[in-house]
C-alpha positions as a Markdown table, in Angstrom:
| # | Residue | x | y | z |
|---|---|---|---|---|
| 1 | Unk | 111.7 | 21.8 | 87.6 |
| 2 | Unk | 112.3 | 21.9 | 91.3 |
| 3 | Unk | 115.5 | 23.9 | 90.7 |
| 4 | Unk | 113.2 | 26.6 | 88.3 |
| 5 | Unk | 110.4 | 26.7 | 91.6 |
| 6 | Unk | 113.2 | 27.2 | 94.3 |
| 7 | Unk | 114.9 | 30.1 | 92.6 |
| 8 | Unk | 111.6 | 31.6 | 91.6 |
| 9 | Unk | 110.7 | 31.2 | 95.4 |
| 10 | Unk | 114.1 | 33.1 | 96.1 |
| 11 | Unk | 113.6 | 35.3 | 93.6 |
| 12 | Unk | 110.1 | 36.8 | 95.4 |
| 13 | Unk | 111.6 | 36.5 | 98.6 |
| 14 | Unk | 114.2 | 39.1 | 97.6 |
| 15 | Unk | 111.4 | 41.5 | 95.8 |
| 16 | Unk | 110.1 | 41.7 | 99.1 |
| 17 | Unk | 112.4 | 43.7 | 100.7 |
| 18 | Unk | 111.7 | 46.9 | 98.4 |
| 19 | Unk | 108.3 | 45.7 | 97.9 |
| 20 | Unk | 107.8 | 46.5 | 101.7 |
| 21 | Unk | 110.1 | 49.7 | 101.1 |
| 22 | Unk | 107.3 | 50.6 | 98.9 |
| 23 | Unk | 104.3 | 49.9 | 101.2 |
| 24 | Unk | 105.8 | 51.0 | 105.0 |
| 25 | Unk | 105.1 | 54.9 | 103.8 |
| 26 | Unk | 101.8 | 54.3 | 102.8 |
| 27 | Unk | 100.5 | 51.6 | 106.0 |
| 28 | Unk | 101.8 | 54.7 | 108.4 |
| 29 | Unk | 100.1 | 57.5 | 107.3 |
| 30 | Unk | 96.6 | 55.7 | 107.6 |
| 31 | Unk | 97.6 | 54.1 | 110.8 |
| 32 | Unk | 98.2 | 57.2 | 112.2 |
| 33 | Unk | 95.6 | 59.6 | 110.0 |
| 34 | Unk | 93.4 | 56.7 | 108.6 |
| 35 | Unk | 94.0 | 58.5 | 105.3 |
| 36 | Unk | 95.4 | 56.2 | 101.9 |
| 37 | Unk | 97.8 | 58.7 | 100.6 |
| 38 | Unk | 97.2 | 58.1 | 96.7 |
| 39 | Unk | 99.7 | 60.3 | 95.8 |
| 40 | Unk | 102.4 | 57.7 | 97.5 |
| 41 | Unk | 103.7 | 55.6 | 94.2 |
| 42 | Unk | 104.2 | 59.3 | 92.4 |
| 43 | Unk | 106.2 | 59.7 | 95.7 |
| 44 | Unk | 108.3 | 56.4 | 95.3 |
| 45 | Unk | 108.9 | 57.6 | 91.7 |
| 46 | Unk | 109.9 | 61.0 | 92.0 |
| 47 | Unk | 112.5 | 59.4 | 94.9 |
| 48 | Unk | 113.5 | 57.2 | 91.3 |
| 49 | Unk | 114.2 | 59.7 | 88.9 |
| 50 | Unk | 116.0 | 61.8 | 91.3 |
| 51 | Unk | 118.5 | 59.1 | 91.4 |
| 52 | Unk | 118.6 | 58.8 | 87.7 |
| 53 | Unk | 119.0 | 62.5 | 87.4 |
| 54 | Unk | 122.2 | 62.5 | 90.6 |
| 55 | Unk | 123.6 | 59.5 | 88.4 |
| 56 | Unk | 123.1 | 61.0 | 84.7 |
| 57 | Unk | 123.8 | 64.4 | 85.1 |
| 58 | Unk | 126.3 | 64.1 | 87.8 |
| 59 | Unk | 127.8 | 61.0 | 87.9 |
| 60 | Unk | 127.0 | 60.7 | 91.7 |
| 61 | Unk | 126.1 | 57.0 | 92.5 |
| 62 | Unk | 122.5 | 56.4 | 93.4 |
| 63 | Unk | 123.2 | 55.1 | 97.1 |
| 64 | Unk | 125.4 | 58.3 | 97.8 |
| 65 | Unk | 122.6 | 60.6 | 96.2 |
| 66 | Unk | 120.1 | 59.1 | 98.7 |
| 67 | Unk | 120.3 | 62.1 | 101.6 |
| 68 | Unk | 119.6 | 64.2 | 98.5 |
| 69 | Unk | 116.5 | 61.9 | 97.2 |
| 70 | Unk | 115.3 | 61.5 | 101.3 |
| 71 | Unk | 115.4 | 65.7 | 101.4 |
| 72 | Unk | 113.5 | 66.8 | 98.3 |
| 73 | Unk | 111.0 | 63.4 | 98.9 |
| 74 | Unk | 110.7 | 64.1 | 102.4 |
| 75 | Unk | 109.7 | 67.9 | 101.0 |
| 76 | Unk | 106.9 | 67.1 | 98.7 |
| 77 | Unk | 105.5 | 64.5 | 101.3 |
| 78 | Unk | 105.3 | 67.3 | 103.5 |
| 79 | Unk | 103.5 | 69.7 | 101.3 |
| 80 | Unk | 101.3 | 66.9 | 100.6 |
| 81 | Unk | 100.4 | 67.0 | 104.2 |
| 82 | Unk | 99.8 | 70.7 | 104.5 |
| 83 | Unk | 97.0 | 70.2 | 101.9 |
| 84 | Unk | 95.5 | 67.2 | 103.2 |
| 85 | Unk | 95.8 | 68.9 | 106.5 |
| 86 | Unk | 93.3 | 71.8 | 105.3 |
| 87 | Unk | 90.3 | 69.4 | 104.8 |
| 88 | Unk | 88.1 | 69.8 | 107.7 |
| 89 | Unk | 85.0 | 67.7 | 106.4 |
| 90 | Unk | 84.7 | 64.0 | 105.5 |
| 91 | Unk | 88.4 | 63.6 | 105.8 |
| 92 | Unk | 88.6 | 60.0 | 104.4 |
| 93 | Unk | 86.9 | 60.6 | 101.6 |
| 94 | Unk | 88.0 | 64.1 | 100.4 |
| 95 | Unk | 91.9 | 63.1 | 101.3 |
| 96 | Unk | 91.5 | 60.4 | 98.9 |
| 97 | Unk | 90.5 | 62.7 | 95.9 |
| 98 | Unk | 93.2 | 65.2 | 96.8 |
| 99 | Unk | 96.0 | 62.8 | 96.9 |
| 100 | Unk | 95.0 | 61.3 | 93.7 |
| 101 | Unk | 94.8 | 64.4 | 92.3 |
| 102 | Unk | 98.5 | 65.1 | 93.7 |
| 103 | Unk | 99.8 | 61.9 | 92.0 |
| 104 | Unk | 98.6 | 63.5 | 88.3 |
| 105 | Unk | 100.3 | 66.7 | 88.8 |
| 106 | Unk | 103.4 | 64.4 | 90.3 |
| 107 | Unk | 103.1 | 61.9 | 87.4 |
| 108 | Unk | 102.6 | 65.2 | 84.6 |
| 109 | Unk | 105.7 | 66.8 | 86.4 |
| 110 | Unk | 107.8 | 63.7 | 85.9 |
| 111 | Unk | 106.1 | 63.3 | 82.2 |
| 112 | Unk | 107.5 | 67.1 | 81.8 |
| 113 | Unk | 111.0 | 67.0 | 83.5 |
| 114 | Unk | 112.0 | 63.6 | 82.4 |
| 115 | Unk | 110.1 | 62.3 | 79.2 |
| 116 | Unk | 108.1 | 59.4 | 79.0 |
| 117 | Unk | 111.4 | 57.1 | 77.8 |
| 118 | Unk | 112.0 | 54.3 | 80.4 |
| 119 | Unk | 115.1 | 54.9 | 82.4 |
| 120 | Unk | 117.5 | 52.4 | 84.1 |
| 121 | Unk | 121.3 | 52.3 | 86.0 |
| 122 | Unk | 124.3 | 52.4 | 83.7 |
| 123 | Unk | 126.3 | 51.3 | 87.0 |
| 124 | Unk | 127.6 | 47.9 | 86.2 |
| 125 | Unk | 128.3 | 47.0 | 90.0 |
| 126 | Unk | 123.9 | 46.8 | 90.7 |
| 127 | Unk | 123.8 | 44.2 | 88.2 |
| 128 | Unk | 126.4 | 42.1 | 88.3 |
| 129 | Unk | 125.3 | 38.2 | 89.8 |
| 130 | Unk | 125.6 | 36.8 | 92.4 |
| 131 | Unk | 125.8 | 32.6 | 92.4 |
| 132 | Unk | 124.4 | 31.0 | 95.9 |
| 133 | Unk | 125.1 | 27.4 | 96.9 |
| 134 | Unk | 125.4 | 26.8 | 93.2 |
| 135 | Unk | 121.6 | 26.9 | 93.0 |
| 136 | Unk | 119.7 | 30.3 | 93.6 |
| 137 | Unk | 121.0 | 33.6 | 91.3 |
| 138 | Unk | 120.6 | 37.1 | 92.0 |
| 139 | Unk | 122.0 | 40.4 | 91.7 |
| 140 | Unk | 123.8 | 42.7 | 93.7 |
| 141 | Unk | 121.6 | 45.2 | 93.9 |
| 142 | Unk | 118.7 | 42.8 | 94.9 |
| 143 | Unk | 120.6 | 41.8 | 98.2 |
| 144 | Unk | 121.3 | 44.8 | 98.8 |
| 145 | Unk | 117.9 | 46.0 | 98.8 |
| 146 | Unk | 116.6 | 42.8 | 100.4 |
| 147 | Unk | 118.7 | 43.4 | 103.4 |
| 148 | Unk | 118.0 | 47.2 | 103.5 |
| 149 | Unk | 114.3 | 46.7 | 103.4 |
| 150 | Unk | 114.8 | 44.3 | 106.4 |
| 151 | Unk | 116.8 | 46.6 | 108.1 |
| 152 | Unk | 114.1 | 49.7 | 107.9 |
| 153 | Unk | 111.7 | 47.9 | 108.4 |
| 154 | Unk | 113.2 | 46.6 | 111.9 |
| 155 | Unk | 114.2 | 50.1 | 112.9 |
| 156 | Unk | 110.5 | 51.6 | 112.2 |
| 157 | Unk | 109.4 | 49.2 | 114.4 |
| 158 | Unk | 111.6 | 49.7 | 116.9 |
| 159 | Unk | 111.4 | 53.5 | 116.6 |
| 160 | Unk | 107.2 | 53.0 | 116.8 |
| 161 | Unk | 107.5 | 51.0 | 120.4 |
| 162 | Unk | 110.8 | 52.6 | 122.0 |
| 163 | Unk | 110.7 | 56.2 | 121.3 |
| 164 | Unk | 108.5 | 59.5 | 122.3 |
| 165 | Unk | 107.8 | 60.0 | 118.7 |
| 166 | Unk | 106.4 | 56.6 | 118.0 |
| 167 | Unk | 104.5 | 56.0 | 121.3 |
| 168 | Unk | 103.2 | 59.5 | 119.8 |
| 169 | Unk | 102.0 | 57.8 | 116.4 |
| 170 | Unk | 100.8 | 55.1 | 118.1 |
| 171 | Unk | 98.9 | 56.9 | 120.3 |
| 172 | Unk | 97.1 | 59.1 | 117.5 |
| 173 | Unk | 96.4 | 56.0 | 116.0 |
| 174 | Unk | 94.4 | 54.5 | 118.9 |
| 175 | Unk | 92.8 | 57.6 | 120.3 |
| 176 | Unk | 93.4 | 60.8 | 119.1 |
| 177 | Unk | 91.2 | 62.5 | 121.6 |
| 178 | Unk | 93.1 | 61.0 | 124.8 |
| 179 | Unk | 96.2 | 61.2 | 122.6 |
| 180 | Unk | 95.6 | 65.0 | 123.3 |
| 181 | Unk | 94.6 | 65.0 | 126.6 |
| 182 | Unk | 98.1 | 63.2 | 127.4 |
| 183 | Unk | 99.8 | 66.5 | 125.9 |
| 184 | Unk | 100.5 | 64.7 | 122.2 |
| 185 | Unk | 100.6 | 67.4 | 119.5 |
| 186 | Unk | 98.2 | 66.3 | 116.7 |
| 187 | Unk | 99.4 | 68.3 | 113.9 |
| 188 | Unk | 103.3 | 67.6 | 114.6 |
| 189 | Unk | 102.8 | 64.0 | 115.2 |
| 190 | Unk | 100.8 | 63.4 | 111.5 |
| 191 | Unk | 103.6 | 65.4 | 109.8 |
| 192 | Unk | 105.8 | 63.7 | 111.2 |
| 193 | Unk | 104.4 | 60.4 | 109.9 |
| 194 | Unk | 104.1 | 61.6 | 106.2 |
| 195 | Unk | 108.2 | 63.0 | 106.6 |
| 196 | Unk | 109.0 | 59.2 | 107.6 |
| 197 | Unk | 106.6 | 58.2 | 105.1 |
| 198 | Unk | 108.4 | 60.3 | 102.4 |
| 199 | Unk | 111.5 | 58.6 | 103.9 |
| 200 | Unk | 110.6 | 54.7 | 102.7 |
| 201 | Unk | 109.7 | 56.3 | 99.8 |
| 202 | Unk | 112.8 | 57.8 | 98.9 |
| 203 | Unk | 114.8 | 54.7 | 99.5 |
| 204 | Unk | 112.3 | 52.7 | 97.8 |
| 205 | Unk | 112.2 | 54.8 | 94.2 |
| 206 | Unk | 116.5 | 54.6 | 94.7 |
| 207 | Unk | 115.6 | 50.6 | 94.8 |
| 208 | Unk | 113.6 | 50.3 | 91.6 |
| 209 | Unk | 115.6 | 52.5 | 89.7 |
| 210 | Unk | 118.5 | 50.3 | 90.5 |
| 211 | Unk | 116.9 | 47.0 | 90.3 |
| 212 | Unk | 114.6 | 47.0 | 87.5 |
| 213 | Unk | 113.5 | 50.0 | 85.4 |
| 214 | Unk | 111.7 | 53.4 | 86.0 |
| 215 | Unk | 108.8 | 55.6 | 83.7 |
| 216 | Unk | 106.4 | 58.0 | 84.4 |
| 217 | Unk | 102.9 | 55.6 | 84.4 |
| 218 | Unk | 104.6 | 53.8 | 87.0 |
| 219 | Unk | 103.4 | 55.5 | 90.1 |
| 220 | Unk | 100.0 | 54.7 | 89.9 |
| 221 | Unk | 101.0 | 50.7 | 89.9 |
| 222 | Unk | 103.4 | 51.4 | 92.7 |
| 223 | Unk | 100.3 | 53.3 | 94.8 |
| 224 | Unk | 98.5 | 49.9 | 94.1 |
| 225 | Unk | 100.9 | 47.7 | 95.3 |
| 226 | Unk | 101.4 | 49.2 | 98.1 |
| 227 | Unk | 98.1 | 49.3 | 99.1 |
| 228 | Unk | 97.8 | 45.8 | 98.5 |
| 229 | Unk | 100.6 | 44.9 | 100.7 |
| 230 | Unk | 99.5 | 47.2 | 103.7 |
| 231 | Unk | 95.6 | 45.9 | 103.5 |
| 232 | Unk | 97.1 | 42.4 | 103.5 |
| 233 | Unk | 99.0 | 43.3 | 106.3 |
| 234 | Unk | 96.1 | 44.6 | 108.4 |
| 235 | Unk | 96.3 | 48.5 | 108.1 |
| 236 | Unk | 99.4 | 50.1 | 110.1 |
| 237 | Unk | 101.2 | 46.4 | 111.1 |
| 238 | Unk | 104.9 | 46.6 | 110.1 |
| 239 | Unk | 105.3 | 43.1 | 110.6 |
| 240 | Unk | 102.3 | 42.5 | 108.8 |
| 241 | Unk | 103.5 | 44.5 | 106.0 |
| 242 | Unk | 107.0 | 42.6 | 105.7 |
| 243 | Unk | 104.8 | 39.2 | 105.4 |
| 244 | Unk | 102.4 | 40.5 | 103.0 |
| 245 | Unk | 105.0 | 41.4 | 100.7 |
| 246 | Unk | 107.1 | 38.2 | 100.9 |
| 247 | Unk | 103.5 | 36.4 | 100.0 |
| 248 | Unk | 103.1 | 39.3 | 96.8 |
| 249 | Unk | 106.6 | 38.5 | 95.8 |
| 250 | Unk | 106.6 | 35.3 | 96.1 |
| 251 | Unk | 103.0 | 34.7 | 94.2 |
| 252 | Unk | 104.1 | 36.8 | 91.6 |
| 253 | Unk | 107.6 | 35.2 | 91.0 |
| 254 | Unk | 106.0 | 32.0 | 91.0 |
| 255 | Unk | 102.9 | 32.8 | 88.5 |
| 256 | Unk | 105.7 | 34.4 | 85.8 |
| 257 | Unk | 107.6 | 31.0 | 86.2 |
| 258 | Unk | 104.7 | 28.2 | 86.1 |
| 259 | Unk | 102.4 | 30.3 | 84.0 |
| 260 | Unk | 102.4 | 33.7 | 82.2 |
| 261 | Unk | 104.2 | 36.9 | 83.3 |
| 262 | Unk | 100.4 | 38.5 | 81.6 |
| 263 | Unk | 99.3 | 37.0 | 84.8 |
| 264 | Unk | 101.6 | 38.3 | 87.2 |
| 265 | Unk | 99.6 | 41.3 | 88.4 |
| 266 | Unk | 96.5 | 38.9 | 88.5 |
| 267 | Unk | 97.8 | 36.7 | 90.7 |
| 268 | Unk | 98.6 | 39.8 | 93.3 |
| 269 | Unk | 94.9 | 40.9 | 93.0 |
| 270 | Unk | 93.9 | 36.6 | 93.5 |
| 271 | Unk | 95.8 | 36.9 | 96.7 |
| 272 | Unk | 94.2 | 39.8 | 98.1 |
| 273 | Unk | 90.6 | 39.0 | 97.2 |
| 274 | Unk | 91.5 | 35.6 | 99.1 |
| 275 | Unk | 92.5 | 37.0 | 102.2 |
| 276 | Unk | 89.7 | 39.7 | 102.7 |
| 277 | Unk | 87.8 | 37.2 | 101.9 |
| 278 | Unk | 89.2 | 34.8 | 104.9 |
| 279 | Unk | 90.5 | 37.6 | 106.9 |
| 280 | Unk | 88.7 | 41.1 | 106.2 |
| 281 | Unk | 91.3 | 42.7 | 109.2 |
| 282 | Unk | 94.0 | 41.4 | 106.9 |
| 283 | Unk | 97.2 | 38.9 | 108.4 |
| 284 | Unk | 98.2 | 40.8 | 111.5 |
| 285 | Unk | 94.5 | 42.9 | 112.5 |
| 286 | Unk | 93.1 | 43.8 | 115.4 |
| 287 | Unk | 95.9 | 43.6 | 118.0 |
| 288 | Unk | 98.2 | 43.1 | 115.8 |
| 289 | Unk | 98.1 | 46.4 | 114.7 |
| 290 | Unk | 101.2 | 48.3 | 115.6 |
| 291 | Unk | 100.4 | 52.4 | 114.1 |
């Protein structure tokens, strides 16, 4: 049993790193906009079947089709923007039924280009195991991803506290009117922020197509998660977003080993309730808050 609880606890750890893929996108664009992109799963999922398509049609390996998935993703994220960017009046609110309105003409496009069949990697190499300390199993491509997630997620931070274009973010985040005043451009800065977005979503839809399986409902559960994780995190906290997903993945992994995998999105939604409930600013809020 304790050998069952420690893999299951590995096995959560390592769905964290594309977990927090997922989530980064979204927990930027409302730390720098305070808008919840709803459209940002149909994102991470047309990023997903752009890698199917590179690997099914052209035999291209997902990880060398990425620059291909970041530019068309990256695309769309922007023209998302350029809608959003048109409200003038009760931003929040208005954002939020124009992105979820994006995500069904996303999710319908998918529906129409790809079929509703359920699509995963022929490439052997993504799942063939890997045996640690003669214990703990994974796969390939769920290191891989582990470590990638790690490594974005370390290099958005950095970018947010060391460069112009970050400092910029940041400073839309905390005051857009002095933000202004200091010479920041509004409009470039909060594209900017949905092109990075569309960036983490990119790699993240290249991470589920390779690690589990990809159809067209998917995005809306995707949109959730991620909104979990960054609420969790305390809105716009990168570090807060790469604990909040080791605590999803882990809670999840652990409820489809002791109990029911029925219960596994459950126990996601349990977790959240619990720490607005104990923490309304989420794990890292208030200072903690890095966009």
């Amino acid at each position: 049993m304790f050998e069952l609880v420690l893999q299951s606890l590995f096995s959560g750890l390592l769905a964290s790193g594309y977990y927090a893929l997922i989530a980064l996108g979204l927990a930027l664009v409302f730390g720098t906009m305070r808008i919840i992109n709803l459209a940002h799963g149909e994102l991470v999922l047309l990023g997903a079947y752009i890698a199917y398509t590179a690997e099914s049609q052209f035999g291209i390996n997902p990880l060398f089709a990425i620059p291909l998935t970041i530019v068309i993703v990256c695309a769309t994220s922007a023209a998302v923007y350029a809608l959003v960017s048109r409200i003038h009046w009760d931003r929040e609110l208005n954002s939020l039924i124009l992105t979820f309105g994006v995500g069904i003409v996303l999710t319908n496009f998918v529906l129409i280009v790809w079929s509703p069949n359920i699509r995963s990697t022929s490439i052997a190499w993504f799942n063939e195991p890997i045996l640690i300390g003669d214990t703990l199993f994974t796969t390939k491509s769920q290191l891989l991803f582990f470590v990638v997630g790690l490594l974005l997620a370390t290099a958005l931070l950095w970018w947010l506290t060391n460069t112009w274009h970050g400092r910029s973010l940041r400073a839309i985040a905390s005051n857009r009117d002095a933000a202004v005043l200091m010479g920041v451009n509004p409009r470039t800065t909060e594209i900017l922020a949905f092109v990075v977005a569309g960036m983490m979503a990119a790699v993240a839809g290249t991470a589920i197509y390779v690690v589990a399986v990809i159809q067209p409902e998917l995005g809306h559960n995707l949109t959730i998660k991620a909104f979990i994780i960054a609420v969790l995190a305390g809105m716009g906290s990168i570090p807060g977003v790469m604990l909040g997903a080791v605590l999803i993945g882990i809670t999840e992994s652990l409820t489809v080993t002791l109990f029911s995998s029925a219960l596994q999105e459950l126990a996601g939604m349990l977790l959240f309730l619990i720490v607005l409930l104990v923490r309304p600013t989420g794990l890292f809020g208030g200072r903690g808050r890095v966009a």
